[in-house]
C-alpha positions as CSV (number, residue, x, y, z in Angstrom):
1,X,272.3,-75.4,60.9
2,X,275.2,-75.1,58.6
3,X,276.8,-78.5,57.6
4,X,280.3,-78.6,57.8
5,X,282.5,-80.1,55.5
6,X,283.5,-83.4,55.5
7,X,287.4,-84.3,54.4
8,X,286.2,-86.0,51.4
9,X,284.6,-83.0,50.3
10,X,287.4,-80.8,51.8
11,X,289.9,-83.0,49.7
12,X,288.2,-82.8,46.3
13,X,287.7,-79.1,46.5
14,X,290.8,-78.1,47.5
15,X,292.6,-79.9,45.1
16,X,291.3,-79.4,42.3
17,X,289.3,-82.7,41.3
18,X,285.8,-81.9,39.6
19,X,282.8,-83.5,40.5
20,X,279.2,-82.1,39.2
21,X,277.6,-79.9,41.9
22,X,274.4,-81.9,42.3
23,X,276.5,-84.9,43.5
24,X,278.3,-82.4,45.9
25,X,275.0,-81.5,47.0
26,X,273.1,-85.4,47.0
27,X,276.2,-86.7,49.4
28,X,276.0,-82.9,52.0
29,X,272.6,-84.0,51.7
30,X,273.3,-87.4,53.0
31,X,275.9,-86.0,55.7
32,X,273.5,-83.7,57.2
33,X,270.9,-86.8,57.3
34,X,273.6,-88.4,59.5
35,X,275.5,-85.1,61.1
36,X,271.2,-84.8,62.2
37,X,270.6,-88.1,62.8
38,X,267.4,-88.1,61.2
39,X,265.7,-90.9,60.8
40,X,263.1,-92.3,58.1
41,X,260.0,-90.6,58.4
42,X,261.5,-87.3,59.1
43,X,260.6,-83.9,57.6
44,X,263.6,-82.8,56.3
45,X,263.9,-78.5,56.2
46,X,262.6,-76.7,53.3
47,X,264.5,-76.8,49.7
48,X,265.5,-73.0,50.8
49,X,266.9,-73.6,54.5
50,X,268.3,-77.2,52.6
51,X,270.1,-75.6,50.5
52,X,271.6,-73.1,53.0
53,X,272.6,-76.1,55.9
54,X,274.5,-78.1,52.6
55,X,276.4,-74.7,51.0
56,X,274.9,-75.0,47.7
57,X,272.7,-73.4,45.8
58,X,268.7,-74.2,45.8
59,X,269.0,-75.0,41.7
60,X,271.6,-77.7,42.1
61,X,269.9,-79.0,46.0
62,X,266.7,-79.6,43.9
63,X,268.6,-81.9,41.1
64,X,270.1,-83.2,44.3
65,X,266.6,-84.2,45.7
66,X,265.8,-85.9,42.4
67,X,268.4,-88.5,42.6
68,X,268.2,-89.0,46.0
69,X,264.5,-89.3,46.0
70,X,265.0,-91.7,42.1
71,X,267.3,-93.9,44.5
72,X,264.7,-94.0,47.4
73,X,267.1,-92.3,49.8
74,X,264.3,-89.1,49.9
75,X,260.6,-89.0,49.8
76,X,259.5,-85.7,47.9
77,X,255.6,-85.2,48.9
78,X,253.7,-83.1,46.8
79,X,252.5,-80.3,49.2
80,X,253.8,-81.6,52.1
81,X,258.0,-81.2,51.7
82,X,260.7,-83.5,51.7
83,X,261.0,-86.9,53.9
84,X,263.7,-89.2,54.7
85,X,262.6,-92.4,52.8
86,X,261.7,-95.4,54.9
87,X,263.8,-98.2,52.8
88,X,261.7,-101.9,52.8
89,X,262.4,-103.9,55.3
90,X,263.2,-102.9,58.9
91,X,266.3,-104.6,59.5
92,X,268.0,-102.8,57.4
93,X,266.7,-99.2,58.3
94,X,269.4,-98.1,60.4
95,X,271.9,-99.4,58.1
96,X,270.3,-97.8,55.0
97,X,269.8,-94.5,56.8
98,X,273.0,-94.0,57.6
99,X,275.1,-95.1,54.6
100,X,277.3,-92.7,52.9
101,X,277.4,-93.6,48.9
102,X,280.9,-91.7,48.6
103,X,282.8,-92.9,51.6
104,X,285.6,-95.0,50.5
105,X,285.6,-97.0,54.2
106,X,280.9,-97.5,53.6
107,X,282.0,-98.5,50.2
108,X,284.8,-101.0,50.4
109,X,282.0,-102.7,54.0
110,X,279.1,-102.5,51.4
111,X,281.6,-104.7,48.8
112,X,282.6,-107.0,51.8
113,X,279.0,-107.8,52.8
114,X,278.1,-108.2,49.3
115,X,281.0,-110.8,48.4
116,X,280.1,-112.9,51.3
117,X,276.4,-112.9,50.3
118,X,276.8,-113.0,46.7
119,X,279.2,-116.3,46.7
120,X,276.6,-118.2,49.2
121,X,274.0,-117.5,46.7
122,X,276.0,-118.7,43.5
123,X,276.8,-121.6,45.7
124,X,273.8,-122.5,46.6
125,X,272.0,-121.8,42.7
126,X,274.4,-124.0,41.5
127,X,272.9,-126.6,44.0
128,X,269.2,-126.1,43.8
129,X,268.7,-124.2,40.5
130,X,265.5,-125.3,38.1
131,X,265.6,-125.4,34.7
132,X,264.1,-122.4,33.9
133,X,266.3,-120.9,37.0
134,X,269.0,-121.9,34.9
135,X,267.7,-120.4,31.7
136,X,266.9,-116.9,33.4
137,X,270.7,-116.4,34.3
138,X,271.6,-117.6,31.2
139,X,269.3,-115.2,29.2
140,X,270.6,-112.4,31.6
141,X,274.5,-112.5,30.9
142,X,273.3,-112.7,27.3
143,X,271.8,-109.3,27.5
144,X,274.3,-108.1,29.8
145,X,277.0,-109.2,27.0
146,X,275.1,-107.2,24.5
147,X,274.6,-104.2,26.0
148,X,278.5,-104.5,26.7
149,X,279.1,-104.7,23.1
150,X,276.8,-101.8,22.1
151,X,278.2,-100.2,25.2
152,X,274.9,-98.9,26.5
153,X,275.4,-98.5,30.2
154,X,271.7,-98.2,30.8
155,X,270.5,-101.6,29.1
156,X,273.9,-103.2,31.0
157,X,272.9,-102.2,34.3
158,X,269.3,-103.3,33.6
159,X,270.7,-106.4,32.7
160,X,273.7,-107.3,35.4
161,X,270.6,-106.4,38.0
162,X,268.4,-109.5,36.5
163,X,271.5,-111.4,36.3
164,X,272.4,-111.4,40.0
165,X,268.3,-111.2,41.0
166,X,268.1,-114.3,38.9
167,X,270.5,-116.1,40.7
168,X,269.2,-114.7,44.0
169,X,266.0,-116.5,43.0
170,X,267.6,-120.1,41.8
171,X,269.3,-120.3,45.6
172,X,265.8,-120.7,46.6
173,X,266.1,-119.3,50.1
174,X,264.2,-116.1,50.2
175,X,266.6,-114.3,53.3
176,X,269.8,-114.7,50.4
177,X,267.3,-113.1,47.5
178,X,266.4,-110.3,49.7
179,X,269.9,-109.7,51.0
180,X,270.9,-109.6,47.0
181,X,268.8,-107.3,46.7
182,X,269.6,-105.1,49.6
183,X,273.2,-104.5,49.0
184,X,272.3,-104.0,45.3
185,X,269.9,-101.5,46.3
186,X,273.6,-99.5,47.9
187,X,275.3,-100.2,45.2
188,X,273.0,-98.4,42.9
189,X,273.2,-95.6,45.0
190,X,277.3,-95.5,44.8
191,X,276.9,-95.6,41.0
192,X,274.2,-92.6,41.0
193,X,275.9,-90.4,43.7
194,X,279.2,-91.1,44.0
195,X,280.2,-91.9,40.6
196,X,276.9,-90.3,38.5
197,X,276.4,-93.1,36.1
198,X,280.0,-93.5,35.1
199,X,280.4,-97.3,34.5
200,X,283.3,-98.3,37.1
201,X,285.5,-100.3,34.4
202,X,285.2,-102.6,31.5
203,X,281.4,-103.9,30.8
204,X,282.5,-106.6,28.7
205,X,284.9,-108.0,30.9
206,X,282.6,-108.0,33.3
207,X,279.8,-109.4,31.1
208,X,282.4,-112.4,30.0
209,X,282.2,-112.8,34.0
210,X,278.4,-113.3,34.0
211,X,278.6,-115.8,30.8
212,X,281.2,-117.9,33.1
213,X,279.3,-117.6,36.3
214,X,276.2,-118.9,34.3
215,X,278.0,-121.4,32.5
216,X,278.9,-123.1,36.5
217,X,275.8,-122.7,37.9
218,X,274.2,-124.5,34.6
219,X,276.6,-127.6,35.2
220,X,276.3,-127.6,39.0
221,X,279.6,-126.7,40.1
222,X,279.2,-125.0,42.9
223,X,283.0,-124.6,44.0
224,X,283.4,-123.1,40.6
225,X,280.3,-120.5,41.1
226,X,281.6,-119.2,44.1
227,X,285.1,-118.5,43.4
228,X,284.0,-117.2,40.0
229,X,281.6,-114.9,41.5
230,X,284.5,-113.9,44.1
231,X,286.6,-113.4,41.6
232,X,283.7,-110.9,39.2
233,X,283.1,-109.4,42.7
234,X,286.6,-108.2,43.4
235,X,286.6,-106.8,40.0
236,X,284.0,-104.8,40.7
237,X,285.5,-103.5,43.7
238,X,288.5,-102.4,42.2
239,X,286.6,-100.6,39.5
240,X,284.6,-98.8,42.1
241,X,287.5,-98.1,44.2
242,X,289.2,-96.6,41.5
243,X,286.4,-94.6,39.7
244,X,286.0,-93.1,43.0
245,X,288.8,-91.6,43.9
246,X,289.5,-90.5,40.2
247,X,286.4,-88.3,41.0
248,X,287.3,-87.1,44.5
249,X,290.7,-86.8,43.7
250,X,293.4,-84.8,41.0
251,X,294.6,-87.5,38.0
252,X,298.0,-88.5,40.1
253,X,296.5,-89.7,43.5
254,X,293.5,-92.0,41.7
255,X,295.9,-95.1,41.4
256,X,296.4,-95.9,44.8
């Protein structure tokens, strides 16, 4: 089955934004996971017949495959073809399935959920955090800070994920340190697919946000976490909002 096009697509095309093909191909990929309704578990067709249903051609669908399957939205099997990936945790499998890493509406719900979740848990670490809690934030925005100043995207993304894991850990309440992870886990795949590693703004203002949001949690001020980690959350959103639509769209409509 031929996928059609979806307007995002259809926009970025027709006028004239680039994007890499293999992202082109990861989120048709995605879309005909959806357009299918296939759920995890399921055989998806062969890299040949793939590459025909998305429009692309088999080279680019099979870099496609290896960030979807790096970001555990596909299983490749050895032998055996390519799977739908069945993402941890069962509550989420529907959600996970279905989620579209370049849709602007998915996005902006994926940032809502993730404020709401994210200023519980700072919240609640500044309430209940150990000592050695404390020190594992604290040790995290450090790195993150550093990798800002080298500007080293990798080592600053390995770095902001132990920051908010840590803190997912000090609020001591395993549901919030899942759910951290969770929503990380579709945030990851926004920075892979729809953006392709591009960072989504400035790393050391960001980083600046993770010494501050330590710096509360450290002194038990939990009114000040929370808005603070609003506040870095927003940020972020407005980064990935923008990135976004500099990618999908031509240089004069990215603003909005």
């Amino acid at each position: 089955m031929t996928l059609e096009l979806s307007s995002s697509f259809q926009s970025a095309s027709t006028r004239g934004g680039y994007r890499p093909g293999y992202e082109i191909a990861a989120e048709r990929i995605l879309e005909y996971i959806v357009k299918e309704r296939l759920s995890p578990g399921t055989r998806l067709p062969t890299e040949k017949d793939l590459a025909d249903a998305v429009q692309m051609s088999r080279t680019v669908v099979r870099e496609a495959v290896k960030i979807l399957s790096a970001v555990g939205r596909l299983s490749v099997q050895k032998g055996r073809g390519i799977y739908v990936a069945d993402p941890e945790g069962a509550q989420w499998r529907e959600s996970f399935s279905q989620f579209l890493p370049a849709d602007l509406r998915q996005v902006d719900e994926m940032f809502e959920f993730r404020r709401y979740v994210e200023t519980a848990t700072a919240r609640l670490a500044a309430q209940r955090a150990a000592p050695t809690q404390v020190n594992a934030i604290r040790e995290a925005a450090v790195r993150s800070m550093e990798a800002a100043l080298d500007s080293d995207i990798e080592a600053f993304t390995r770095a902001d994920e132990g920051f908010h894991g840590a803190i997912g850990a000090a609020a001591s309440n395993m549901f919030f340190g899942a759910t951290v992870d969770s929503v990380r886990y579709l945030q990851r795949q926004v920075s892979a697919i729809g953006l392709a590693g591009v960072a989504g703004g400035s790393l050391v203002v960001a980083a600046e946000q993770h010494q501050a949001i330590a710096a509360a949690i450290a002194f038990g001020d939990d009114e000040q976490a929370e808005s603070l980690m609003a506040g870095h959350i927003d940020m972020t959103v407005s980064q990935f909002r923008r990135a976004i639509r500099k990618r999908l769209l031509p240089d004069g409509d990215a603003s909005s």
